[in-house]
N, C-alpha and C positions, 0 to 999 in steps of 0.2 A: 786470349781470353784471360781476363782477371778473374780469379776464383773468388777473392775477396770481398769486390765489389757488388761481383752475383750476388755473394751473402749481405752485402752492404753490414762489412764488419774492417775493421781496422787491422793492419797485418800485424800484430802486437796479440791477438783476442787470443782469448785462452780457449781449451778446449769445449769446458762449459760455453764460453758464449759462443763458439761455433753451432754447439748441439742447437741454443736457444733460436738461432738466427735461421738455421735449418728447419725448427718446429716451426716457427711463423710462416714461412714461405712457402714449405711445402704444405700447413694446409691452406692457403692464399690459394695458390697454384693448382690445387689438385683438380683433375677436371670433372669430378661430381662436385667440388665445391664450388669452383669458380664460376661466375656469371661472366664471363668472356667466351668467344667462341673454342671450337675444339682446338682446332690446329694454333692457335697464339698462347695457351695455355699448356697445352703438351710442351711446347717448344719450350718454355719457359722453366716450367716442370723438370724439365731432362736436365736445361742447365743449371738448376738448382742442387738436383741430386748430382749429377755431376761434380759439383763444387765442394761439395758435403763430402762426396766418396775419398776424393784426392787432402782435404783439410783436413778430414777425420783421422786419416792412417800417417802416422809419425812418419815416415819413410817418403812416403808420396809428397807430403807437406813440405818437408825439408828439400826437395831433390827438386821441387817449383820455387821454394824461396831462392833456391841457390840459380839456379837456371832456368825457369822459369817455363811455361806450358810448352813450348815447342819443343826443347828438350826434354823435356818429361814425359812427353809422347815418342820422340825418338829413343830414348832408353838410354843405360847404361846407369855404372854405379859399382860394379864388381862385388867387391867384397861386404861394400854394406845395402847389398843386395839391390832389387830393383831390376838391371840387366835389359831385360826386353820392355822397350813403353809401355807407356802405359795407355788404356785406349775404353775407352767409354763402350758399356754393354748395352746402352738403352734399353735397359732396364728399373726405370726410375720407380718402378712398383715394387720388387723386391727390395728396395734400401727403402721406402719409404716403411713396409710391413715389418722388417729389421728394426727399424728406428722406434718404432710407436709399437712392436709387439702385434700388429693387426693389418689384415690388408684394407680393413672398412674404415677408412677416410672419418666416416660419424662416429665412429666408438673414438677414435682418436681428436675425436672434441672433447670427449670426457673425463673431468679434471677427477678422481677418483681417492685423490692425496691431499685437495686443497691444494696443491701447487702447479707448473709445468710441469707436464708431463714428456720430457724431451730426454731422448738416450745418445748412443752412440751405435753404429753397426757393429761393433764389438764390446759386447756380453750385455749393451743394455747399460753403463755403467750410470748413467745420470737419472734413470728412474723413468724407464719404458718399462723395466722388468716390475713394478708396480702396478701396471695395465690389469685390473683381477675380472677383465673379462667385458661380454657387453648382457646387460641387465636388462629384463621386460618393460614395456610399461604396464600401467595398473592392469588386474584383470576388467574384462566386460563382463557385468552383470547382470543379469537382465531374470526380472520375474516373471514365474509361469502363475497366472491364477488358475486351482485346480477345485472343481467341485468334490464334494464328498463322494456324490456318486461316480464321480470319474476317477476316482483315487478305489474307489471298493472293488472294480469291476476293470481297473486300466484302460488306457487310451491311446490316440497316437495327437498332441497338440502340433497346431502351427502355430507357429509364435514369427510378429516383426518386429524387428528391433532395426537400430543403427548402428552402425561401428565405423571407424575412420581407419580410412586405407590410403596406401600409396599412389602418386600420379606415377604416369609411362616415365617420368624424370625421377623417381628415384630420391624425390626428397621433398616435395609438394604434398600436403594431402588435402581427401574430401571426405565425406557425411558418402555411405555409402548406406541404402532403406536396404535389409534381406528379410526373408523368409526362411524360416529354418521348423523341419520336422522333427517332434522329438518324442520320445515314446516314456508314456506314463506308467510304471509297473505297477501291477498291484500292491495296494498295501505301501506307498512310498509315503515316507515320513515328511510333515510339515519341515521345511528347512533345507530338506536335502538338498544334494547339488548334484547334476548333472554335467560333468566339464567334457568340456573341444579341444583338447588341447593346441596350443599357436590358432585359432580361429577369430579371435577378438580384435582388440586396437591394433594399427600397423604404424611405426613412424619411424624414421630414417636414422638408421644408426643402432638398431632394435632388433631381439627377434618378437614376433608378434606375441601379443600377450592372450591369455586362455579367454575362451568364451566359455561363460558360467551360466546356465539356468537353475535359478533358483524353485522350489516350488510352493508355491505359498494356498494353504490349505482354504477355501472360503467357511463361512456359518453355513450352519445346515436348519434349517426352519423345525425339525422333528428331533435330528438327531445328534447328540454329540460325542467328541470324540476323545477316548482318554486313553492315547499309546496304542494297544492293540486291541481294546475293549470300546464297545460303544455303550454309549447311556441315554434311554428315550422315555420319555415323559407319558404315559399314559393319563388320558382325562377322562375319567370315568362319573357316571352320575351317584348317587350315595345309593340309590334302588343297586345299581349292578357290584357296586361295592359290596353291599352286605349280601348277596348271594353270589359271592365269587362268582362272577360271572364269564366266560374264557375272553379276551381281547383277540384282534384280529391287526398286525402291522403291517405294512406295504413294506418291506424290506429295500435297500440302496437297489440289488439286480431287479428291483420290482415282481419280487414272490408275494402269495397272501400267506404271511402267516399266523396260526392259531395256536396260541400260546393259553393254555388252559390254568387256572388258578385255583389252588390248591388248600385256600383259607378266606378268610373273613381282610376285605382287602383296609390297611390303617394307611395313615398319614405316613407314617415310617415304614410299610411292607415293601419290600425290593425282592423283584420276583428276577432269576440270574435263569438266562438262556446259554449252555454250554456250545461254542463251536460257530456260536449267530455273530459274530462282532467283526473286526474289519480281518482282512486277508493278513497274515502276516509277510512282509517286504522278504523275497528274496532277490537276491543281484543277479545271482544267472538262475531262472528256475527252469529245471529238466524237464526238458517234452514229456508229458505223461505222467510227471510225478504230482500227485494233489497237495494243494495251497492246506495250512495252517491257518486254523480260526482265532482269533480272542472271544470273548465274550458278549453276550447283551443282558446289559444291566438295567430292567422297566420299573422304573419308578412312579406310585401314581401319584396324580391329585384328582383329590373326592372334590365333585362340585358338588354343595351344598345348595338346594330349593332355598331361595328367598322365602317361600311361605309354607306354612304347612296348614291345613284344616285339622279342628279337633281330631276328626274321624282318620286322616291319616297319619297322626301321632300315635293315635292307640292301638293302630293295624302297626307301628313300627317298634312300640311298646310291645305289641304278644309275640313279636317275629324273633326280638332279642330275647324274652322271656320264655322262650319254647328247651 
């Protein structure tokens, strides 16, 4: 067996271009990468590291140039050591994970320096030891639409998304449709996030990236929302205006409330409901312990009568004049 030629390197090659000739072949060869069957590719594989193992080590190198593989299987050497052959472990996985810093074949595509990434089984010298690991792909994001009343009172949403996963091969992927249950807390903030940790994209050479639900708040037709406080628009006619008249609101849990008014209702009057406003968000809340309020802040608008009769001017005239 020519070691050399395995490498398809010249017996002259330095040790750099041993490392180089070794990075190419074995991930040529590797058999999650190679598209060749299994057994022509291991075979292959072994005598590669093989060739690597004995070229790499100054002593084994020397003791094949001088005598060549059959003696160097047979041994000897004394004093500049060697003695017993030397003899292949078929372990072409462990020099391969030596080599590259990793046993995953896909990380070891990853040029992480702009350069090769090719070492030596001793200490790494050529810049395995550079390997800073293998990195996520982007997170999966995915919006939850939450109504106001489903944020005031919490929920449990099903939400379907897509995300792309690995084939049984280990380096193919597809479009995988899921369903996934997620629980709405009360009082959860526009924006917030929800994360899965490794639940997201999968793709070969990776660890999977987080699945994120976002939650994105809708408009509310009545009611808005401001941090922990809500603000709602009362429409009142100018009769019930000028006799402070009490308003009645359908609250988000669907209470009636009677909210009584305390003065002469203006353009600018803002009547504040203490404790009425959204839940405030807790992350873990204790069984039995009661939710925090913000506020409700009713604001009106007087609808104005397109027309008035004399006779009901001067009824509106003695009412201010009293």
């Amino acid at each position: 067996m020519d070691y050399y030629q395995i490498l398809e390197i010249n017996r002259d090659a330095t040790d750099a271009e041993v490392a180089q000739a070794y990075h190419k072949l074995a991930l040529k060869w590797h058999p999650k990468l190679s598209n060749q069957d299994y057994n022509t590719t291991y075979h292959y594989f072994c005598k590669i590291s093989e060739a690597y193992e004995v070229l790499s080590d100054v002593i084994k190198r020397t003791f094949f140039d001088k005598y060549g593989e059959e003696k160097l299987k047979e041994g000897f050497f004394a004093n500049g050591n060697l003695k017993g052959g030397y003899s292949f472990q078929g372990n072409p996985e462990t020099i391969f994970e030596k080599f590259f810093g990793t046993s995953n074949p896909f990380a070891a595509l990853i040029d992480t320096n702009g350069s090769e990434n090719h070492g030596t089984l001793f200490s790494h010298a050529f810049g395995a030891q550079n390997f800073s690991g293998i990195s996520k792909p982007k997170d999966l994001e995915v919006k939850v639409d939450c109504t106001l009343n489903e944020i005031y009172n919490g929920c449990i949403k099903k939400v379907t998304y897509g995300r792309q996963v690995l084939n049984k091969d280990g380096r193919t992927t597809r479009q995988l449709i899921e369903t996934k249950e997620i629980k709405i807390d009360r009082g959860i903030e526009q924006g917030q996030k929800i994360v899965f940790q490794e639940l997201g994209n999968e793709q070969a050479g990776f660890n999977p990236s987080d699945l994120i639900f976002v939650v994105n708040q809708l408009a509310h037709s009545q009611f808005q929302r401001k941090n922990s406080d809500l603000i709602y628009v009362a429409k009142v006619s100018l009769a019930n205006a000028i006799s402070a008249d009490p308003i009645q609101i359908i609250t988000l849990d669907n209470r009636k409330l009677q909210v009584p008014v305390d003065s002469i209702i203006t353009p600018k009057y803002v009547r504040v409901v203490e404790n009425e406003g959204m839940p405030i968000f807790q992350k873990e809340q204790v069984y039995g312990n009661p939710y925090t309020f913000g506020h409700l802040h009713i604001r009106f608008e007087i609808q104005f009568p397109e027309n008035l009769t004399e006779d009901q001017k001067q009824r509106i005239k003695n009412i201010l004049n009293e």
